[in-house]
Structures are given as structure tokens and as C-alpha cells.
C-alpha positions as semicolon CSV with decimal commas, in nm:
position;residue;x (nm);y (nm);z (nm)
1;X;-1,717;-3,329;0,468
2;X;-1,558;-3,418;0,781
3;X;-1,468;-3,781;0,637
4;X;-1,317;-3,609;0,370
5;X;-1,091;-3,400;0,662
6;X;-0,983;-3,730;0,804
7;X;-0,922;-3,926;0,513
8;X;-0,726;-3,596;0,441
9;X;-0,514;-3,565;0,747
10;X;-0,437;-3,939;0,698
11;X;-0,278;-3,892;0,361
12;X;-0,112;-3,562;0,502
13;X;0,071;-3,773;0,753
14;X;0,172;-4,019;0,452
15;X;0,303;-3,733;0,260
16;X;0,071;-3,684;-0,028
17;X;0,000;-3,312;-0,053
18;X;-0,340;-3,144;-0,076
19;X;-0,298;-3,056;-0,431
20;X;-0,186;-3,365;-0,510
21;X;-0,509;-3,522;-0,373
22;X;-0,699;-3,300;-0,536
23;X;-0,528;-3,292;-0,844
24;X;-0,567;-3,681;-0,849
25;X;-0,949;-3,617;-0,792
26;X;-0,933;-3,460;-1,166
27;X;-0,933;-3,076;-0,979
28;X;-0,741;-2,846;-1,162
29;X;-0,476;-2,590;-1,095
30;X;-0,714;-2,297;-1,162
31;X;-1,009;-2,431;-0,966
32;X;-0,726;-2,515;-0,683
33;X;-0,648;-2,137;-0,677
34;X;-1,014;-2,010;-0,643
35;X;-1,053;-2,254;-0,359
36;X;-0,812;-2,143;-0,098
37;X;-0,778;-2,295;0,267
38;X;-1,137;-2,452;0,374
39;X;-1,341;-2,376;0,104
40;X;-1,636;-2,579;0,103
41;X;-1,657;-2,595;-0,304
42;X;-1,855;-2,907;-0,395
43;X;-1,605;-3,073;-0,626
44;X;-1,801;-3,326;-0,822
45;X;-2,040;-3,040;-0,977
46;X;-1,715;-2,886;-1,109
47;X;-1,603;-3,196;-1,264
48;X;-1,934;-3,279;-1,431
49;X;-1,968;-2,957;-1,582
50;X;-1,626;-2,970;-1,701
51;X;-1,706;-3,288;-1,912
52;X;-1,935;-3,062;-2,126
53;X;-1,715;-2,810;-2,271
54;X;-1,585;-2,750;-2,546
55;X;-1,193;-2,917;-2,701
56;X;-0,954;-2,679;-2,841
57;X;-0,607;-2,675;-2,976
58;X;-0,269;-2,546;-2,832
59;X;0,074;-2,577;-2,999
60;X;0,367;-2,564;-2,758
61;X;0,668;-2,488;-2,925
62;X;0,975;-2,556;-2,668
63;X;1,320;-2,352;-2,742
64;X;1,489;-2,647;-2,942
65;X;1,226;-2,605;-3,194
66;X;0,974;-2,942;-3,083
67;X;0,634;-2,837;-3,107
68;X;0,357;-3,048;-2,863
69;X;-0,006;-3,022;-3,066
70;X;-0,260;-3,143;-2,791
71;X;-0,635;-3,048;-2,698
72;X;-0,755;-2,910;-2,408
73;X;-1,092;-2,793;-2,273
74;X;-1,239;-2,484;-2,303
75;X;-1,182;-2,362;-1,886
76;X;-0,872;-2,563;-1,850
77;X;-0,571;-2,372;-1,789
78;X;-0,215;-2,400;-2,040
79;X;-0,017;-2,589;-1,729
80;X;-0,310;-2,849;-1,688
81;X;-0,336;-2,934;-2,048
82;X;0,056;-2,975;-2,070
83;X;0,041;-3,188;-1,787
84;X;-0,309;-3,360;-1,875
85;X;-0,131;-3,427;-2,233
86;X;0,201;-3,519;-2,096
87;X;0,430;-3,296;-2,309
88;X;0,791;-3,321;-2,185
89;X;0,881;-2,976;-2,050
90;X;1,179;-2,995;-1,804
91;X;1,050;-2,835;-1,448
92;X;0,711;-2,677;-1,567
93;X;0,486;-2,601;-1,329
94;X;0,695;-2,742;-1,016
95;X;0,458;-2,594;-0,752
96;X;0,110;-2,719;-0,953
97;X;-0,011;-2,397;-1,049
98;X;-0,043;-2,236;-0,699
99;X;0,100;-1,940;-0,814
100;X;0,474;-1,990;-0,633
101;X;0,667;-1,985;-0,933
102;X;0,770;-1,895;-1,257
103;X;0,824;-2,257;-1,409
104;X;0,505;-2,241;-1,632
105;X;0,628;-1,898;-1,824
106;X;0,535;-1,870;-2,169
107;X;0,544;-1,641;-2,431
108;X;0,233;-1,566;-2,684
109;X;0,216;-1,401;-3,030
110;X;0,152;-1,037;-2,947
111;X;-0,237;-1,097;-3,124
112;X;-0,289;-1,379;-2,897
113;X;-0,145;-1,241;-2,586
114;X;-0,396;-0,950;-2,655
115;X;-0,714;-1,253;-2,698
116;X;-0,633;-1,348;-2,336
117;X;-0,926;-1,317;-2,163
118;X;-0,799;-1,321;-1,794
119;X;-0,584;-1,015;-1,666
120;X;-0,292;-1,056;-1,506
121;X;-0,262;-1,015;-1,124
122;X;-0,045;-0,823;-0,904
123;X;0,041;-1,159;-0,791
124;X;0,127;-1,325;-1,170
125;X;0,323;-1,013;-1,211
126;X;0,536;-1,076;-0,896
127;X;0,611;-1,396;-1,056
128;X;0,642;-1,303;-1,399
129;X;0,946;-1,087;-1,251
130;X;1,130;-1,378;-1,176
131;X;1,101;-1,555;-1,500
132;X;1,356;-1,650;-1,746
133;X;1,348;-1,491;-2,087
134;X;1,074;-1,254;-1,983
135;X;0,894;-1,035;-2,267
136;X;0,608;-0,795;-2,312
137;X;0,376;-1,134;-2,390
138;X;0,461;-1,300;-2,112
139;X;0,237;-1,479;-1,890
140;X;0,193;-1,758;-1,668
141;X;0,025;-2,137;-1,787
142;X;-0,120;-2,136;-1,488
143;X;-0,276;-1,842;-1,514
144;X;-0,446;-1,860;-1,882
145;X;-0,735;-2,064;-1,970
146;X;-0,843;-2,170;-2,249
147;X;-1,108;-2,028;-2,496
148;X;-1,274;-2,025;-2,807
149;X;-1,057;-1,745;-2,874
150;X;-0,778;-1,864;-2,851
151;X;-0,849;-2,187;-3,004
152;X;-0,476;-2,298;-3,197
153;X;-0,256;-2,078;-3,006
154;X;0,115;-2,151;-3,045
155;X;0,314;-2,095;-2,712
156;X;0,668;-2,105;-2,681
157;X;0,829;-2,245;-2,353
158;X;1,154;-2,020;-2,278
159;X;1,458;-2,224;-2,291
160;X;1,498;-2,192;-1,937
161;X;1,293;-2,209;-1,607
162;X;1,349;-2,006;-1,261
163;X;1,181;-2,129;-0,996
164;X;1,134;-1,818;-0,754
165;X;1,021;-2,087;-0,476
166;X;1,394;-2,120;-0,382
């Protein structure tokens, strides 16, 4: 662990962020958010047992009427598989999922906004508050993973994006 803290602080000093080290080392925005400042998560049992879930589909549907049809696995969170699937969505997710913005608002079908297994935080609602186009089905990519449940969802990505980082 400590060469991992050097190696690290070396890349700190060359400007590549800790999420972006991480997120190169296939950790996602959700397990990035359950880690926090020194964890000591071991990160290759995550990644293994993310190999054996389960693929779903997601339809993102962006305000000009292009829909994105990609797979994601089960766990995985609605900003990781836009990313992971590189659908074109001007400024989503600008802070990586860490919870600092409002660029990954989307808005569900009232029956699949009610399938959505995770609640929403006191912290998601913060951020929610800040969103463009907000509605009663609102929630954050980051913030919703993926289940069986909600297995061939369509999204739609509001025509605009506020990022409440600045």
C-alpha cells in the first residue's frame, strides 16, 4: 500500500487526479464514493467480482430526440455506463460522479423511477436542486445503479446541464 501512496503522490504532482487514477484502474464512480479519503478497500477483489454480473440494457434518450442503446452491468451506475459506452452527452458527469454536481441529471418514467432501488440522499437532493429541467423523477446517474429491475430503462438527458461546482 505504501508504493501505491508514492506512485500516487508522483502522479499528483503530474496532475492526474485521484479519480482519474482510479477510474483508469477500471474503479467506478459508485465504488469511488463508498471509498472516501484513505480507505484501504482492496481494489482488485472489486474488479473481479464485477466481471461476473449480470449485462443489462439502458436507452438514453437526449432532448433532440437521439436515443444511445448500450449495456451495462448489473452494479454499475447510469454515468459509468454512459461514459464506459461513450455516448455523446455534452458536460455529463464533469466532476466523475463524486457527487459535486448536477451534470449527470436524468429523468425516469414515473414506473421506473419508483423500481430504483437506491434512495436518494440528503446529499443527491442538494444537487438535484441545482439541476436543469428538474422533475418529480429526477435523479442523479451517478447515483443509480443498475438492476435486474430496471433492465431496458429509457432515460432522458435534460436539454441542459448546471454544474453547481461553479
Amino acid at each position: 500500500m505504501a508504493a501505491f501512496s508514492f506512485a500516487l503522490s508522483r502522479l499528483v504532482a503530474r496532475n492526474v487526479t485521484r479519480v482519474s487514477l482510479l477510474r483508469s484502474l477500471g474503479v467506478s464512480s459508485t465504488q469511488l464514493g463508498r471509498m472516501g479519503e484513505g480507505s484501504t478497500q482492496n481494489l482488485s477483489t472489486t474488479s473481479s467480482s464485477h466481471s461476473k454480473k449480470e449485462w443489462y440494457e439502458v436507452t438514453y434518450e437526449r432532448a433532440d430526440g437521439t436515443v444511445f442503446t448500450v449495456k451495462g452491468k448489473e452494479g454499475d451506475n447510469l454515468l459509468d455506463i454512459a461514459i464506459n459506452n461513450d455516448i455523446d452527452l455534452e458536460g455529463f458527469g464533469a466532476c466523475e460522479g463524486t457527487l459535486a454536481c448536477s451534470t449527470c441529471h436524468l429523468i425516469f418514467k414515473e414506473e421506473d423511477f419508483d423500481m430504483i432501488e437506491d434512495p436518494c440522499t440528503d446529499e443527491e437532493l442538494d444537487m438535484l436542486d441545482l439541476a436543469y429541467g428538474l422533475s418529480d423523477t429526477s435523479r442523479l446517474g451517478c447515483q443509480v445503479c443498475l438492476t435486474k429491475k430496471l433492465n431496458g430503462i429509457k432515460v432522458k438527458v435534460p436539454e441542459g446541464t448546471a454544474d453547481a461546482r461553479g
